[in-house]
C-alpha positions in Angstrom: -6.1 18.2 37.8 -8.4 16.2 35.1 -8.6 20.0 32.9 -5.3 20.7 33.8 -4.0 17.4 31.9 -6.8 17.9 29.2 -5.7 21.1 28.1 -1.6 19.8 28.1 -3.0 16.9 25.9 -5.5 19.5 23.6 -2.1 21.9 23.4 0.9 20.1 24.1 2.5 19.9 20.5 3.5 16.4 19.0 6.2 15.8 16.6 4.5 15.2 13.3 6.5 12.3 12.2 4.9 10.1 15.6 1.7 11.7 14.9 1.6 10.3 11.3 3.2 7.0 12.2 0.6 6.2 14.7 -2.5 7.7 12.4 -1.2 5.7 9.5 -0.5 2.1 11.4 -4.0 2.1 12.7 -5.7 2.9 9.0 -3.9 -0.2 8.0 -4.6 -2.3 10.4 -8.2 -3.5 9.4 -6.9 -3.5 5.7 -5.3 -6.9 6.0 -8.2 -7.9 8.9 -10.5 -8.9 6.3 -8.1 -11.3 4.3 -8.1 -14.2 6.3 -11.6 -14.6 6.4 -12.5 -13.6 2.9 -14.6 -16.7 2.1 -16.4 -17.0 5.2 -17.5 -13.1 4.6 -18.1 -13.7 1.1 -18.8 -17.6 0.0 -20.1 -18.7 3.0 -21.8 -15.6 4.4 -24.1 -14.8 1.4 -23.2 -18.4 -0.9 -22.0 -16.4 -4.4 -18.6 -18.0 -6.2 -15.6 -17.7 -5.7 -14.6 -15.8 -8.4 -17.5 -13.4 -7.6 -16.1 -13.5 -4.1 -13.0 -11.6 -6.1 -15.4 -8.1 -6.0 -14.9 -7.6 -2.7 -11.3 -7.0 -2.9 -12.0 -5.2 -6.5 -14.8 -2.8 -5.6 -12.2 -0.7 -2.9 -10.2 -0.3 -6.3 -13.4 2.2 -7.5 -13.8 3.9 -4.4 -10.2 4.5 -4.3 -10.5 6.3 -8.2 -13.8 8.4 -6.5 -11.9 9.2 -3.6 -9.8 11.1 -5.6 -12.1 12.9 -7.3 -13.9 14.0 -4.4 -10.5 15.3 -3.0 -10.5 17.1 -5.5 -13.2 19.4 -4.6 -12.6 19.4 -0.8 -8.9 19.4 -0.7 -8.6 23.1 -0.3 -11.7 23.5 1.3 -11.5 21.2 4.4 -8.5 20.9 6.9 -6.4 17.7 7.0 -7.8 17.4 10.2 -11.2 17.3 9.1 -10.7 15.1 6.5 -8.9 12.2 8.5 -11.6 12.9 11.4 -14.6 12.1 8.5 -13.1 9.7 6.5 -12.5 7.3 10.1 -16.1 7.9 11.5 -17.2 7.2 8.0 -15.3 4.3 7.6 -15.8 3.2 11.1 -20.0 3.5 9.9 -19.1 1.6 6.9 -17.9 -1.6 8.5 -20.7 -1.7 10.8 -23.0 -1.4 7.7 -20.6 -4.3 6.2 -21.2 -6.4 9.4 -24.9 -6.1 9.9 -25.8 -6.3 5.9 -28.2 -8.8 4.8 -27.6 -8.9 0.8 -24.2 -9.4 -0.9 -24.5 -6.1 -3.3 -25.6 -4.0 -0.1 -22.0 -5.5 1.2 -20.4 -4.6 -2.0 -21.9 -0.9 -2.2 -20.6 -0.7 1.5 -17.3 -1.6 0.1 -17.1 0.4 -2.6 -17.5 3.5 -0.6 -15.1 1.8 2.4 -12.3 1.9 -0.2 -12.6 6.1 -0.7 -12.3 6.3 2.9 -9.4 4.6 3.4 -7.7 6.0 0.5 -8.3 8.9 2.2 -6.9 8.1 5.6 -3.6 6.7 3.7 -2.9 9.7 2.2 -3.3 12.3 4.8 -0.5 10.7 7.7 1.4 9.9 4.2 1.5 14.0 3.4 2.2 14.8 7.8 5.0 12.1 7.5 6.2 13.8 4.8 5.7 16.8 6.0 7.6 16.2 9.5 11.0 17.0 8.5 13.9 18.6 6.2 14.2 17.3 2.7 17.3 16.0 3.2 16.0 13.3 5.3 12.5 12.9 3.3 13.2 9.5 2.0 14.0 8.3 5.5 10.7 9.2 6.6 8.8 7.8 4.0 10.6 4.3 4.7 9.4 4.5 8.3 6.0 5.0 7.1 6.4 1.9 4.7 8.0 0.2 7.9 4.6 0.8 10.1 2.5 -0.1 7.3 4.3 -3.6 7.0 3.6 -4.1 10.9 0.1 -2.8 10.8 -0.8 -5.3 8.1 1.0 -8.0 9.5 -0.7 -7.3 13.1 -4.2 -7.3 11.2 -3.4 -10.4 9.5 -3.0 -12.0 12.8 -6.2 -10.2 14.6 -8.3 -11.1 11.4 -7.2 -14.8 11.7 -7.5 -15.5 15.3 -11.1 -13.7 15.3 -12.5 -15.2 12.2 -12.3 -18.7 13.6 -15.1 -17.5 16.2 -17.3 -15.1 13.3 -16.1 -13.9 10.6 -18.1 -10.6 11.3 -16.4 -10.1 14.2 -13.3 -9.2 12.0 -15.6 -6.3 10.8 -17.0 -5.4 14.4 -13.0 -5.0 15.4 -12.5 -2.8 12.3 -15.2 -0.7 13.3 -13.8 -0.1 17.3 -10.5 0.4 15.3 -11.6 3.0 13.3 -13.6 4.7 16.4 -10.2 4.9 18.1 -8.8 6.4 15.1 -11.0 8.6 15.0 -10.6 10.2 18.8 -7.2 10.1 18.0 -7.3 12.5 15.4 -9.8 14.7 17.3 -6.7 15.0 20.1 -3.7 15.7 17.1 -5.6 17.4 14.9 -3.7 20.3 15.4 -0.2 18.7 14.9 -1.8 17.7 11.5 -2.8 20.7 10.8 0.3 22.4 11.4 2.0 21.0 8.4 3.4 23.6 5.9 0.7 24.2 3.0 1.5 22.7 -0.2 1.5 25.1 -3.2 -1.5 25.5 -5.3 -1.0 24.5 -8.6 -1.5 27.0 -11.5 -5.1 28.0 -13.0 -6.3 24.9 -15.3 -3.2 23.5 -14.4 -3.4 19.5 -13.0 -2.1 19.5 -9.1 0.5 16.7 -10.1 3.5 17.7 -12.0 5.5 16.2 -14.4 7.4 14.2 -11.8 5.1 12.9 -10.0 3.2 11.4 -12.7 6.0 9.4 -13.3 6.1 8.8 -9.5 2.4 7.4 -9.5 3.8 5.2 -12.8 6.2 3.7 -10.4 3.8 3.0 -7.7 1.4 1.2 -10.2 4.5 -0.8 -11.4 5.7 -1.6 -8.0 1.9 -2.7 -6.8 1.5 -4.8 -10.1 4.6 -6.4 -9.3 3.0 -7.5 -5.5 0.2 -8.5 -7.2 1.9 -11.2 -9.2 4.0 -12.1 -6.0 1.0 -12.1 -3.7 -1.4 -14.1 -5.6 -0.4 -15.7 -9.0 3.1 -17.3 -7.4 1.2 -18.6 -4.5 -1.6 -20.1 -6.9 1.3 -21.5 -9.1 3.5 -23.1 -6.2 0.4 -25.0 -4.8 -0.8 -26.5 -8.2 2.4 -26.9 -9.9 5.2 -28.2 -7.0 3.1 -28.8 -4.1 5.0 -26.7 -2.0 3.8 -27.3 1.7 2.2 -24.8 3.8 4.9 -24.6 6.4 7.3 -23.7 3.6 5.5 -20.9 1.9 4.3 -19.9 5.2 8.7 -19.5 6.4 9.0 -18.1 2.9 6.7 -14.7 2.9 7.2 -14.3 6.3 10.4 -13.7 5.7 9.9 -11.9 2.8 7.6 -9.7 5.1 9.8 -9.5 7.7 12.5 -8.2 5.6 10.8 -5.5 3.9 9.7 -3.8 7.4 13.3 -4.3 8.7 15.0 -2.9 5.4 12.6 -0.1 4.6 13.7 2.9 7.0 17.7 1.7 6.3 17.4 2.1 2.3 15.3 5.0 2.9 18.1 6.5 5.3 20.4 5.3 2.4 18.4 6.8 -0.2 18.6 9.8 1.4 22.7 9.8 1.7 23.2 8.2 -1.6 20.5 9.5 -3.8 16.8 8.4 -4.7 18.1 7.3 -8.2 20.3 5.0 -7.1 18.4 3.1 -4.6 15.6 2.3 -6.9 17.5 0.8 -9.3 19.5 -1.1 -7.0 15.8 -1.9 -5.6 14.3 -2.6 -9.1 17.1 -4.7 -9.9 17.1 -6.7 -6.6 13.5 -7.1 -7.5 14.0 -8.7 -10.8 16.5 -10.8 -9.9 14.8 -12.6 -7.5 11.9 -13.4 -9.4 13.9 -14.2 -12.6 15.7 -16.8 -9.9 12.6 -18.4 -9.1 12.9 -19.5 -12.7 15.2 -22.3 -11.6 13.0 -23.8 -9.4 12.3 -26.2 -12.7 15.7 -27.9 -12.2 16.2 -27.4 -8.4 14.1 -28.0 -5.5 11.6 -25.0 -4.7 12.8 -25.8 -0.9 16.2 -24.5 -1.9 15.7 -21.9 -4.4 12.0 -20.5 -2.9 13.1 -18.7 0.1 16.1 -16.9 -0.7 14.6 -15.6 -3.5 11.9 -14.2 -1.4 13.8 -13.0 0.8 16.2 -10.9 -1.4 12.7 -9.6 -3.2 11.6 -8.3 0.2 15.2 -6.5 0.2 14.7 -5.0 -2.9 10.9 -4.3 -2.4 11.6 -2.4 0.7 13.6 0.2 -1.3 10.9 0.7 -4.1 8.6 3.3 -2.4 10.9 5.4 -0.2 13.6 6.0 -3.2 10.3 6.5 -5.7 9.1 9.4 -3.3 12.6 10.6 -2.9 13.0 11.0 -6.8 9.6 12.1 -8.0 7.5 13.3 -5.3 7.7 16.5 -3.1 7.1 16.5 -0.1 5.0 19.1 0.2 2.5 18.0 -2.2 -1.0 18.4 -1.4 -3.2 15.7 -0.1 -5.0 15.3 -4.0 -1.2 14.4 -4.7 -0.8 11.9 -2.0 -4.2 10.4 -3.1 -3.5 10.4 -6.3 -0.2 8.3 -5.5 -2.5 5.4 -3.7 -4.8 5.4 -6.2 -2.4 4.8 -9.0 -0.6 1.9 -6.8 -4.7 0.0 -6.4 -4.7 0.6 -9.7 -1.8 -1.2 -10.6 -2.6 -3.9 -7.6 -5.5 -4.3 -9.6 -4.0 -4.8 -13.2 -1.5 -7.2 -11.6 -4.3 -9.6 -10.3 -6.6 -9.7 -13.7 -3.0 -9.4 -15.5 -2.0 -12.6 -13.6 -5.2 -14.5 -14.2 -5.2 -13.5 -17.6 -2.4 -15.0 -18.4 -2.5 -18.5 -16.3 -5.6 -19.0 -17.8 -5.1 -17.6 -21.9 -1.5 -20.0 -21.9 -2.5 -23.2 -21.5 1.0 -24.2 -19.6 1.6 -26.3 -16.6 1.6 -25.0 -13.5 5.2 -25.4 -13.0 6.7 -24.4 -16.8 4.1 -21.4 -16.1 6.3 -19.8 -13.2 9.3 -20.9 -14.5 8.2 -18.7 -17.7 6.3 -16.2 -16.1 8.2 -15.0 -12.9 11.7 -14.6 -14.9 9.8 -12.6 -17.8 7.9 -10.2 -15.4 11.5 -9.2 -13.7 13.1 -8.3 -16.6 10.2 -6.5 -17.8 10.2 -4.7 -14.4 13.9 -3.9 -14.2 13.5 -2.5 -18.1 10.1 -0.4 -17.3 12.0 1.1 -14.0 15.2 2.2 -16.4 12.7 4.0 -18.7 11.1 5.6 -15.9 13.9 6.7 -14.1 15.5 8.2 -17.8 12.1 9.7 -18.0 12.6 11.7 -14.5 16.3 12.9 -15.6 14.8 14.7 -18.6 12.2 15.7 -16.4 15.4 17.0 -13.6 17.2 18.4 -17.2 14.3 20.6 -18.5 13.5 22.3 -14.8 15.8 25.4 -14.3 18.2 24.6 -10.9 18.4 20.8 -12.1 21.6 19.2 -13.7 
């Protein structure tokens, strides 16, 4: 009887679209584990600065850029299967490395490394979820995935939390088991992800992205750089400059949060009904808007004006990466495509934190005339950049025969 269900589970065929879902949630999860307990991994655990503290997030950045490289030589020579199934056990051997390290650049080399892995399981569900369905309804697909990645890092948050006021490496222990499971999990589906169509090989000496898609990596680095500024230089900002409680920017992202995994899979359905181009710049201008309205938090009371505007970014945010894969991305682009894509967005994650600091600390404003200043600036220049991009991709459309 035990065989007899083995074999059904080794054979039994799974729909794609599940089997990406549940591959990509769980390589999320122990992203947002760590972020609670960053200083107690970092400040506490091996007494360098806080600003040095700031390499641990920053190293994954250059792992994510080798990662890519390295898919380029084994993207045609391994299975997706094989690749997921390595890059898991890796990562799962990584965090225990992380966990049991004695010396802070060990950690960081162990980090470094980390981020190629994960990079790598990002992008392979990414291409099955892609993958799992007509074109027709690719942008709805794509807006699940966003949706499980919203949870996934919202349930990590909360693991990473509630175990990091025991040990900090604990967090890192639970990453590992995470990854482990991952990893058996892929062993059972590997043939479901395997079973996606084969993307096209690209022309001799010709780069695997085309034209589109490089704008397509241009809006996930704009879109990251843009949660970058949200996610660390407004909250920096709101503490020094209105003393905005706890419990109210807590209410605030949370429901920024919760709205961008409710909205994504709608506006992606929408996106797929209405048209990609549409969406985003209803999305981009959504985007900009809000943040340009947290401009008038210097005349009315950030209580008032702080979490609508959140919430209407989250809105807006949750149409940004299914209606940029809709416009500019196939979907069946190779899994060098896919990681290319995630790499551009750390990238721009990246320039949108130094970008940020830059700034607060070159302008010597106060705190509050800062956001006031900064936040309505940075959505215009984001509604402008996604017009330019979006003109770019219909003289892209224009100059390929079959496009009007």
């Amino acid at each position: 009887m035990s065989n007899s269900l083995a074999h059904q589970i080794n054979t039994e065929p799974k729909h794609p679209l599940s089997v990406g879902c549940m591959l990509l949630g769980l390589a999320a999860i122990p992203d947002a584990m760590v972020v609670p307990v960053l200083k107690e991994l970092t400040v506490d655990r091996f007494g360098v600065g806080e600003g040095t503290a700031h390499l641990f997030m920053a190293v994954n950045l250059l792992g994510a850029l080798l990662a890519v490289a390295v898919l380029a030589l084994l993207n045609r020579r391994f299975s997706s299967s094989t690749l997921i199934i390595v890059a898991a056990m890796g990562s799962c051997l990584l965090m225990v490395g992380m966990a049991t390290s004695t010396t802070w650049w060990g950690m960081l080399s162990l980090r470094c490394i980390e981020g190629g892995t994960d990079l790598i399981l990002l992008a392979v569900p990414l291409r099955v979820i892609a993958a799992a369905g007509s074109r027709e309804r690719y942008a709805g697909r794509i807006g699940a995935g966003f949706t499980v990645i919203m949870l996934s890092l919202a349930l990590g948050a909360g693991i990473g939390g509630g175990l990091g006021e025991e040990s900090a490496t604990a967090v890192l222990w639970t990453g590992a088991i995470i990854m482990l499971l991952l990893t058996l999990i892929a062993v059972i589906v590997r043939r479901t992800v395997d079973n996606v169509p084969r993307s096209p090989r690209p022309a001799p000496h010709h780069c695997p992205l085309i034209p589109k898609e490089w704008l397509g990596a241009c809006f996930l680095a704009l879109d990251r750089g843009l949660a970058a500024l949200v996610s660390t230089s407004l909250p920096i900002l709101l503490s020094s400059g209105f003393a905005i409680g706890s419990m109210t920017l807590g209410i605030a992202l949370a429901g920024m949060f919760l709205a961008l995994a409710i909205f994504a899979t709608p506006i992606g359905i929408l996106a797929d009904i209405y048209g990609g181009y549409r969406v985003r710049l209803i999305a981009a201008v959504l985007c900009g808007i809000s943040l340009a309205g947290l401009g008038l938090m210097a005349w009315l009371p950030p209580v008032v004006v702080l979490p609508p505007c959140l919430l209407v970014y989250g809105v807006g945010a949750a149409g940004l990466m299914p209606s940029a894969f809709s416009v500019a991305v196939r979907p069946e682009a190779s899994n060098l495509v896919f990681g290319s894509l995630q790499a551009a967005g750390q990238l721009g994650y990246g320039i949108g934190v130094l970008g940020g600091m830059l700034v607060i600390s070159t302008f010597a404003l106060p705190a509050d005339d800062m956001l006031s200043r900064m936040f309505p600036l940075a959505g215009a220049a984001f509604i402008l950049l996604n017009c330019l991009i979006l003109f770019g991709l219909r003289a892209v459309d224009k100059g390929v025969p079959g496009h009007t």
